[in-house]
C-alpha positions in Angstrom: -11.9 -7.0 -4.2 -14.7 -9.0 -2.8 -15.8 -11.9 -5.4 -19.4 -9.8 -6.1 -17.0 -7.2 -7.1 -14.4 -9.0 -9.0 -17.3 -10.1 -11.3 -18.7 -6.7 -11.3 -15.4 -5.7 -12.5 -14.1 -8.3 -14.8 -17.4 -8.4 -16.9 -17.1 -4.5 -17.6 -13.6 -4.4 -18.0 -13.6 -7.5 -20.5 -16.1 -5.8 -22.4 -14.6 -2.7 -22.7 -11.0 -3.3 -22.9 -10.6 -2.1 -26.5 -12.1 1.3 -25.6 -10.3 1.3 -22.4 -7.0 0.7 -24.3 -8.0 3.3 -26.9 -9.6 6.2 -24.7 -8.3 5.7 -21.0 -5.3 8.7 -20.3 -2.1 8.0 -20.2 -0.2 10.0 -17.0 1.4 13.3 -16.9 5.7 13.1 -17.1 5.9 15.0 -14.6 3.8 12.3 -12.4 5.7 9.3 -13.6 9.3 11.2 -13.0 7.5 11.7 -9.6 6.6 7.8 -9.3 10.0 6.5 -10.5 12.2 8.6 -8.1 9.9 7.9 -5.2 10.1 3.9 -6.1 13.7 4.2 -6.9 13.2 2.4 -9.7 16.5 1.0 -11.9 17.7 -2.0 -12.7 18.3 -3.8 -9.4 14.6 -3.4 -8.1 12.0 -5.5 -8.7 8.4 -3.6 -9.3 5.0 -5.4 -8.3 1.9 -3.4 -10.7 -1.5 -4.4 -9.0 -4.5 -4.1 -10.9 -2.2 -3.2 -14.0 -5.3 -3.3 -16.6 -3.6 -2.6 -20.3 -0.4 -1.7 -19.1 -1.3 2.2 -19.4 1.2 3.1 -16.7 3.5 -0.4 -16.9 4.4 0.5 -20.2 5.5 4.5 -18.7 8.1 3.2 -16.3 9.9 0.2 -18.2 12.5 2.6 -19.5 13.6 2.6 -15.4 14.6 -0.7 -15.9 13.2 -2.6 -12.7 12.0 -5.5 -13.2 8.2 -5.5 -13.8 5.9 -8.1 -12.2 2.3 -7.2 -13.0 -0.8 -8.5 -11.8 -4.4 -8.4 -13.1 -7.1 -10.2 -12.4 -9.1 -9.7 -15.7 -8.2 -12.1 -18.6 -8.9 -10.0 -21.3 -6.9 -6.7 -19.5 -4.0 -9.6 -19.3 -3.9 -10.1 -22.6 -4.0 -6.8 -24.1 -1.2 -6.4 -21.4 0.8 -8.9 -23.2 0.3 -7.0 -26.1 1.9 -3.7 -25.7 4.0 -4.6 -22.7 5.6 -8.3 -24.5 8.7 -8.2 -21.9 6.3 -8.0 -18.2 6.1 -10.6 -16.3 2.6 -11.4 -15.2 1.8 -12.3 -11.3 -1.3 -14.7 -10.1 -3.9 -13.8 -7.5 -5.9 -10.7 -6.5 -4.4 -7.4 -4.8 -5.6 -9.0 -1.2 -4.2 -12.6 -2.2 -0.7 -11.8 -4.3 0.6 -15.4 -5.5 4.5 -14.2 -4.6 6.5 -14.8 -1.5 7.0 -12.6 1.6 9.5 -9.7 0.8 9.9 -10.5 -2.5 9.6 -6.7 -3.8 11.0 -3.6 -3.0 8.2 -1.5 -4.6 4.7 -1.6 -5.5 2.4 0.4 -7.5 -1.5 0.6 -7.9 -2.5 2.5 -10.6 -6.1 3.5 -11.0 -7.1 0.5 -9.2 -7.0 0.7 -5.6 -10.7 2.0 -5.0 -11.4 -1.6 -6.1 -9.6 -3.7 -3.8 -10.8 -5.0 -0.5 -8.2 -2.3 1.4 -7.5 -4.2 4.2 -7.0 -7.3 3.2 -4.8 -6.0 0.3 -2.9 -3.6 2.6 -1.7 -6.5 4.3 -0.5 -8.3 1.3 1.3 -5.6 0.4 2.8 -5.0 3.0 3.7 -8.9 3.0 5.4 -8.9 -0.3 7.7 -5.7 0.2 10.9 -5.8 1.4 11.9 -3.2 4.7 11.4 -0.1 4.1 9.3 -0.7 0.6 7.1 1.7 -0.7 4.0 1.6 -2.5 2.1 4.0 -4.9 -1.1 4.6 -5.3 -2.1 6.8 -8.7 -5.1 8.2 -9.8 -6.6 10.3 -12.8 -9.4 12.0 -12.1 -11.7 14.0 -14.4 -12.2 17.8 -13.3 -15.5 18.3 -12.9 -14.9 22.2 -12.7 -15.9 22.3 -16.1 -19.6 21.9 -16.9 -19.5 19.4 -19.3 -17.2 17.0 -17.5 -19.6 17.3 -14.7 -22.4 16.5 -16.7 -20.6 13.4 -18.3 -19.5 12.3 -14.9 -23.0 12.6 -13.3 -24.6 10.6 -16.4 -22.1 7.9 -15.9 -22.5 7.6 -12.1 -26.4 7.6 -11.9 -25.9 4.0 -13.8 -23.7 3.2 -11.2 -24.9 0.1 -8.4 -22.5 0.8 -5.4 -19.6 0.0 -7.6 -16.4 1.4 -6.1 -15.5 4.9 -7.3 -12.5 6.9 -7.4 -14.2 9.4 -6.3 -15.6 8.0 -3.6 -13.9 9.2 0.4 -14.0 5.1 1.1 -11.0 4.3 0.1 -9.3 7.5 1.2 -10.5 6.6 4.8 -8.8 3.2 5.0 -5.6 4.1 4.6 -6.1 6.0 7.6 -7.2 3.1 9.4 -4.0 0.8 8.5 -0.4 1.8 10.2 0.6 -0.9 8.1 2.2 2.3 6.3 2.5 5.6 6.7 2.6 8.7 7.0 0.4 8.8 3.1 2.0 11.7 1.5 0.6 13.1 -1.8 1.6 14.7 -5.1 -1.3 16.8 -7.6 -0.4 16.9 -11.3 -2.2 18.6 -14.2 -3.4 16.2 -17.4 -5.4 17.0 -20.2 -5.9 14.1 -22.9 -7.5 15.1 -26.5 -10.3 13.3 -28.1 -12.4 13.5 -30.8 -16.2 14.0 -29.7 -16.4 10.0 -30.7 -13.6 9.7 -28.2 -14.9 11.1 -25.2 -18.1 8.8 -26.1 -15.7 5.9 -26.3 -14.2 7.2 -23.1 -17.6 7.0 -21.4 -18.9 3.6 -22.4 -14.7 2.3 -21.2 -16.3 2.9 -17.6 -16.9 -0.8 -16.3 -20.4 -0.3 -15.4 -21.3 1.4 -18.5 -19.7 -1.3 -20.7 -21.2 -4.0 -18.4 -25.1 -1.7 -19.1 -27.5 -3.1 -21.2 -27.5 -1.9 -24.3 -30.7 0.2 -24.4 -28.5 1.9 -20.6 -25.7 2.2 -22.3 -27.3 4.3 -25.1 -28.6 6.6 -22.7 -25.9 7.5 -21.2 -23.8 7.9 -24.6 -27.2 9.9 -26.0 -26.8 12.7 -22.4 -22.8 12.6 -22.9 -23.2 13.8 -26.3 -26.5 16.0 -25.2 -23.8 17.9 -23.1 -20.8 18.2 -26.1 -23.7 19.5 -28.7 -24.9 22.5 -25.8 -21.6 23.6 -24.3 -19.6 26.4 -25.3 -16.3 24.6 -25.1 -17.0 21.4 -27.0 -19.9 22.7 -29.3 -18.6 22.0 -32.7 -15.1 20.8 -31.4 -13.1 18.3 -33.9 -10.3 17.8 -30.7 -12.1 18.0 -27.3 -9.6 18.7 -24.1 -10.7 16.6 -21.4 -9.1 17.9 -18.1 -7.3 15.5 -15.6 -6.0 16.0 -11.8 -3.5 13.6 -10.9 -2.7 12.6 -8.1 0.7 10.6 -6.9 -0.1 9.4 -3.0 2.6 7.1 -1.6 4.0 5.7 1.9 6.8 3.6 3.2 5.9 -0.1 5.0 5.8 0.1 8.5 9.4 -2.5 9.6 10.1 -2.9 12.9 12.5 -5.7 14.2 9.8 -8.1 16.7 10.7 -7.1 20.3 9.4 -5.4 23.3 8.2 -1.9 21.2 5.9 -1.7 18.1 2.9 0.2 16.9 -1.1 -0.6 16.9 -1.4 -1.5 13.1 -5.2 -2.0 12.9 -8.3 -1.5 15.7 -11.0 -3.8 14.8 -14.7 -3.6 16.2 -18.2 -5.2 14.9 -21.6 -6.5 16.1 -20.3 -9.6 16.5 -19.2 -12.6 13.7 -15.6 -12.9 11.4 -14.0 -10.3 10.0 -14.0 -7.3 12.4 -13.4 -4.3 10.3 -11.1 -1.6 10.7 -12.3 1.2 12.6 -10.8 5.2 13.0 -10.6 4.5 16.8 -12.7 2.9 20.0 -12.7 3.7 23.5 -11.7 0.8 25.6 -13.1 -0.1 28.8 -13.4 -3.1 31.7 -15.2 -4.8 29.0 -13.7 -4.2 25.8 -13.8 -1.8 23.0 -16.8 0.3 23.2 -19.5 -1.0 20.0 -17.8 -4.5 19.7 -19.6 -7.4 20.3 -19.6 -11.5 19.8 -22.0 -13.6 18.2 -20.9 -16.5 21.2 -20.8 -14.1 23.9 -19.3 -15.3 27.4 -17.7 -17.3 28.3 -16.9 -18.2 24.7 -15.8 -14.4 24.2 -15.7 -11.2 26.4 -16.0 -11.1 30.0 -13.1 -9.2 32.0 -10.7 -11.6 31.4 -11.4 -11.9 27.4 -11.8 -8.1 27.4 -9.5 -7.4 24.6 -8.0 -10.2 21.7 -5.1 -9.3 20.5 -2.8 -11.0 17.4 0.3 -9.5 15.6 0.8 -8.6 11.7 3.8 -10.8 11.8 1.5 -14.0 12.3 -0.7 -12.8 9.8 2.0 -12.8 7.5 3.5 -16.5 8.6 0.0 -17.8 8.6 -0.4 -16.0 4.7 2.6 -17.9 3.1 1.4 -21.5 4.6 -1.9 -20.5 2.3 -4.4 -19.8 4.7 -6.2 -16.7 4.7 -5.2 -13.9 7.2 -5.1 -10.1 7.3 -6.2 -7.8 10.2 -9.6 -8.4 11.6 -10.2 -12.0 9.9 -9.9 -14.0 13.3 -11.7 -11.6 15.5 -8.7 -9.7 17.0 -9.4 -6.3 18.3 -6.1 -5.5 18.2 -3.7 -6.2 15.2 -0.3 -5.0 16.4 3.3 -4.8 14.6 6.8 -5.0 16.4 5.7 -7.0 19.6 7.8 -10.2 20.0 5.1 -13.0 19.8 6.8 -16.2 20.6 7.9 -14.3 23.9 4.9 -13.6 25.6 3.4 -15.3 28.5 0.3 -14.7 30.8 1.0 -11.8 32.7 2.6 -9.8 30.4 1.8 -6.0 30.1 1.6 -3.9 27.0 1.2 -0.3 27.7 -0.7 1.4 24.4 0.0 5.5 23.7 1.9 7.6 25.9 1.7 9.9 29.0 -2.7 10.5 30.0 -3.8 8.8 26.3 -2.2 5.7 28.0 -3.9 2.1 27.8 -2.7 -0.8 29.7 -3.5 -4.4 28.9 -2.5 -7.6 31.0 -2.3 -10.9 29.1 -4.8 -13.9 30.7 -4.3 -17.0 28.4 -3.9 -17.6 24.6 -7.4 -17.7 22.9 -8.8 -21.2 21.9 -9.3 -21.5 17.8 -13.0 -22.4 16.9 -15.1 -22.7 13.7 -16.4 -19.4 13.3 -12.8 -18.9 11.6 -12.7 -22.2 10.1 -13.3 -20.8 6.9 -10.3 -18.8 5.9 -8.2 -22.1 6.7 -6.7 -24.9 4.2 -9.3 -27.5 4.9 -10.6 -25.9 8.3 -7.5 -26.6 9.6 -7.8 -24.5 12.4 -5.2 -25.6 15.1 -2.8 -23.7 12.4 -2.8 -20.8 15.0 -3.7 -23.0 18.5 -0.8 -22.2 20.9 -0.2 -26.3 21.7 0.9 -26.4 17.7 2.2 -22.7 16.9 2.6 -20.4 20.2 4.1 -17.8 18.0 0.9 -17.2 15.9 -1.7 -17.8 18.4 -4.3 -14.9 19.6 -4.3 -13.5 22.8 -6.9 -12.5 25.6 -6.4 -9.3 27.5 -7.5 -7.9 30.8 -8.0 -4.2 31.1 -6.0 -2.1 33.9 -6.0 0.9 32.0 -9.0 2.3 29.7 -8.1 4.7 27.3 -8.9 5.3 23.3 -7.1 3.5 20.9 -6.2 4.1 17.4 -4.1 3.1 14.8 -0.5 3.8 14.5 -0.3 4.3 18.7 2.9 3.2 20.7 3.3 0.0 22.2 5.4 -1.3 24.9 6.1 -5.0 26.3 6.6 -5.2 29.9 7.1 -8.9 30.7 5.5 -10.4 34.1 8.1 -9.8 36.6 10.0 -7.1 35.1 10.8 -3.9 37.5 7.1 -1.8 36.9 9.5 1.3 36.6 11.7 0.0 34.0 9.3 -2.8 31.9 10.9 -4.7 29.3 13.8 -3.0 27.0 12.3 -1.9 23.8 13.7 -4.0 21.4 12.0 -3.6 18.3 14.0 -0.9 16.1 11.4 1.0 14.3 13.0 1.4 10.7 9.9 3.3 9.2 6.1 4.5 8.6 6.2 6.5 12.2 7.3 3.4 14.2 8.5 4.3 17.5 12.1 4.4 17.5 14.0 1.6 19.9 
């Protein structure tokens, strides 16, 4: 989450955590048998749980018996976490800054939650935190709005809404597309149907952040057309139990682990105006200059020009760079090109990496490591910049390349080291051996 939205979120969810604990669903059997065997949960696993709210699917899975660590953000969710879940173990930080080290899980699971983080940024950190070969779940309820009076509740709740993330929203959907982090997303559809009382699918409403952050006099409204739409419809006119209907959906994907060497993948393809982050984008053509729509606020010869066509940095860096306690994930320091698998400490001017495959082929040729400057100062431990300048760590510096191919990139493409001087038929051995997440294999 961005801070805006953490405080969006913590203020509703605070205020509504009773009715959230009392009126949220719980998940459908068949969708938790689904989650455990895809986890592999049991006793020798350890389970990370972000944004785990009241423990509504923590409390589902204990009897696996993994070892749960559970993080959320909200002190009041915490709490009543504590509550009905006594034996979890609770985690500091956010979804896109987990306070664990690298690997230190073999599974993690985001339950109703994930629409809410910043999905780059938390991408990264999980994929950080898991072990090779981890997977992570995402999980969602989601109201059918078939019926008529589900629709109408769920369009009186959203007309309150200010931009807030929803779940039913195609944002979050479309970032997972742009991350080879993980991969390939697969997904699961399960049937729910939780019974209230009238006062219960009113409760339900006002557990909506945004409703339970309203105003009073908003809050009423909405509660006054949800119950408009119970009194008028055939189905719940008159009702003492009221079925409220559920899809659920199970998505999950294994972490993209490949052994640093002379093959990887493109993880991420970053592009923007100019400025710190560059955000993920579906793909970009690339050209003498660059990728086509990307820019710099300090244009040449600070940035860009044919020999600073393309900036390149690895995940791997990222990663080294996140457990010294600076801030990093794909697109913070202005990299075009986040890539996984590529040996970093090994590379030298000159050096060729050949992007895709037969005519979707790009090829890149390394000019010089990039120079660190302020614009990035900010994600650093006291500025400290030089934490990635290749006179103080060569292995996670940034680097400028030349274009001798264009083509289009995109995420998840192939990637191939071919060190300066090696035979242009035969390039560098692939070294890297892809393990998972459509990795080429070595």
């Amino acid at each position: 989450m961005t801070d805006a939205i953490h405080a969006a979120a913590a203020q509703g969810f605070a205020a509504g955590v009773d009715a959230y604990e009392r009126t949220r669903p719980t998940y459908p059997s068949d969708a938790v048998q689904a989650i455990v065997e895809t986890l592999g949960l049991a006793p020798d696993r350890t389970l990370l749980e972000l944004g785990a709210g009241t423990g509504k699917l923590t409390r589902l899975v204990v009897p696996a018996g993994a070892r749960i660590l559970a993080l959320e953000p909200v002190e009041a969710m915490r709490a009543k976490l504590l509550d009905v879940v006594p034996g979890v173990e609770l985690v500091g930080g956010t979804a896109e800054a987990i306070a664990l080290p690298d690997a230190s899980v073999d599974a993690v699971v985001v339950a109703q939650a994930f629409h809410w983080f910043d999905a780059v940024r938390a991408l990264s950190e999980i994929h950080r935190v898991l072990r090779s070969a981890g997977r992570v779940v995402l999980v969602f309820n989601r109201r059918d709005e078939s019926v008529p009076w589900v629709r109408g509740m769920g369009e009186a709740i959203r007309r309150i809404s200010a931009g807030e993330p929803q779940v039913w929203d195609s944002a979050w959907r479309d970032a997972l597309a742009r991350c080879a982090l993980f991969g390939p997303w697969q997904s699961l559809l399960f049937r729910h149907v939780q019974r209230l009382t009238p006062e219960g699918v009113l409760d339900r409403a006002a557990s909506v952040s945004f409703v339970a952050a309203a105003s009073p006099e908003v809050r009423a409204s909405v509660l006054r057309e949800v119950r408009s739409h119970l009194a008028s419809d055939p189905l719940t006119a008159g009702a003492a139990e009221i079925e409220l209907p559920y899809d659920t959906e199970v998505l999950w994907a294994e972490r993209t682990s490949i052994d640093p060497g002379g093959a990887g993948i493109v993880a991420s393809v970053n592009a923007n105006s100019g400025g710190v982050p560059k955000a993920p984008v579906d793909s970009a053509p690339v050209g003498p200059l660059g990728l086509a729509g990307d820019a710099h606020t300090e244009p040449v010869p600070v940035h860009g020009g044919p020999e600073q066509a393309v900036c390149l940095y690895a995940q791997e860096a990222i990663e080294r760079v996140r457990a010294d306690g600076h801030q990093a994930f794909p697109g913070a320091f202005g990299e075009n090109l986040t890539l996984v698998g590529i040996d970093w400490a090994a590379l030298v001017a000159g050096d060729r990496l050949v992007v895709g495959e037969g005519e979707d082929t790009l090829e890149l040729e390394l000019t010089k490591p990039t120079t660190p400057c302020q614009t990035i100062a900010h994600w650093f431990l006291e500025r400290r910049i030089a934490r990635i300048s290749a006179k103080v760590n060569p292995a996670d510096t940034r680097w400028y390349a030349r274009v001798l191919r264009g083509g289009e990139v995109r995420p998840g493409m192939t990637v191939r080291l071919e060190h300066a001087g090696a035979a242009r038929s035969g390039g560098a051995p692939a070294a890297g051996a892809a393990r998972s997440g459509g990795a080429p294999a070595a």
